[in-house]
C-alpha positions in Angstrom: 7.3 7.1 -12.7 10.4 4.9 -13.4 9.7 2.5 -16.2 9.0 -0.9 -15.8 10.0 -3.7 -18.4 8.2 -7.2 -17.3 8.5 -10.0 -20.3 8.3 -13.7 -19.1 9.8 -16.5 -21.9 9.0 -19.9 -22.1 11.0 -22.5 -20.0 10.7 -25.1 -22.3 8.9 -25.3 -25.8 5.9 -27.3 -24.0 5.3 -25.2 -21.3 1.3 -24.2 -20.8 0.4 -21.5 -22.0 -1.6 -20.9 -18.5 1.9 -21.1 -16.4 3.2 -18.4 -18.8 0.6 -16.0 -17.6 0.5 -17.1 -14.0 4.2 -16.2 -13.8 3.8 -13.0 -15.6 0.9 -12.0 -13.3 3.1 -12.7 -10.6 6.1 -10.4 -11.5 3.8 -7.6 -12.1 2.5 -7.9 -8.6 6.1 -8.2 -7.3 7.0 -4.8 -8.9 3.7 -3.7 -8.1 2.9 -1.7 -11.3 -1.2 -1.6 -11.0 -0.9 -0.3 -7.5 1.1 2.2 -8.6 -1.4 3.3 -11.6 -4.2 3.2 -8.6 -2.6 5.6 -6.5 -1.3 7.9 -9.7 -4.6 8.1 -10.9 -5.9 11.3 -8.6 -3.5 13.6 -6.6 -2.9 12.3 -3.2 -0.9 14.5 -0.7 2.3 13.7 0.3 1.7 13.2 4.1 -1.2 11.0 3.1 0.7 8.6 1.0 3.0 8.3 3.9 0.6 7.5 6.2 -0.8 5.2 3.1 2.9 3.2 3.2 3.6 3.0 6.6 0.7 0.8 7.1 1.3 -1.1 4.1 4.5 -1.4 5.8 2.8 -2.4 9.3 0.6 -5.0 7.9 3.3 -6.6 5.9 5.3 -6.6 9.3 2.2 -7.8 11.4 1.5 -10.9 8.4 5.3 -11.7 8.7 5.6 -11.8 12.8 2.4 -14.1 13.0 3.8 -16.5 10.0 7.3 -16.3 12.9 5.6 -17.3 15.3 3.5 -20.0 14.1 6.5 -21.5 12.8 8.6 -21.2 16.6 5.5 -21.5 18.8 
C-alpha cells in the first residue's frame, strides 16, 4: 500500500466551506483511496483482481468511446 497524502487549502479566505470538501472528496476519488481499502479488506486472488481491473479498464474505455462519438456523430 503506497501512502497517500490528500490536503486541500483554501483559495481565497472566503471560500465556502462546502467547496473545500467538494474538492477534497474529489481528489480522494481521483487517487481512488476507498476503492483500494474495499478491495484490501479480504484476500482476493491475483488472477481475480485482474480480471476485477480489466473491466474497470473496459468500462472506462466503453464510457469514453460513447462520450467520442456523441461528440463526432
Amino acid at each position: 500500500m503506497r501512502a497517500v497524502r490528500v490536503e486541500v487549502e483554501l483559495r481565497h479566505k472566503d471560500e465556502p466551506f462546502e467547496r473545500l470538501v467538494k474538492r477534497f472528496i474529489k481528489k480522494v476519488k481521483k487517487e481512488r483511496i476507498i476503492e483500494e481499502y474495499i478491495d484490501r479488506r479480504y484476500y482476493e486472488k491475483p488472477s481475480l483482481r485482474r480480471k476485477k481491473e480489466a473491466r474497470r479498464k473496459k468500462k472506462v474505455l466503453e464510457k469514453l468511446r460513447k462520450k467520442y462519438e456523441q461528440l463526432y456523430d
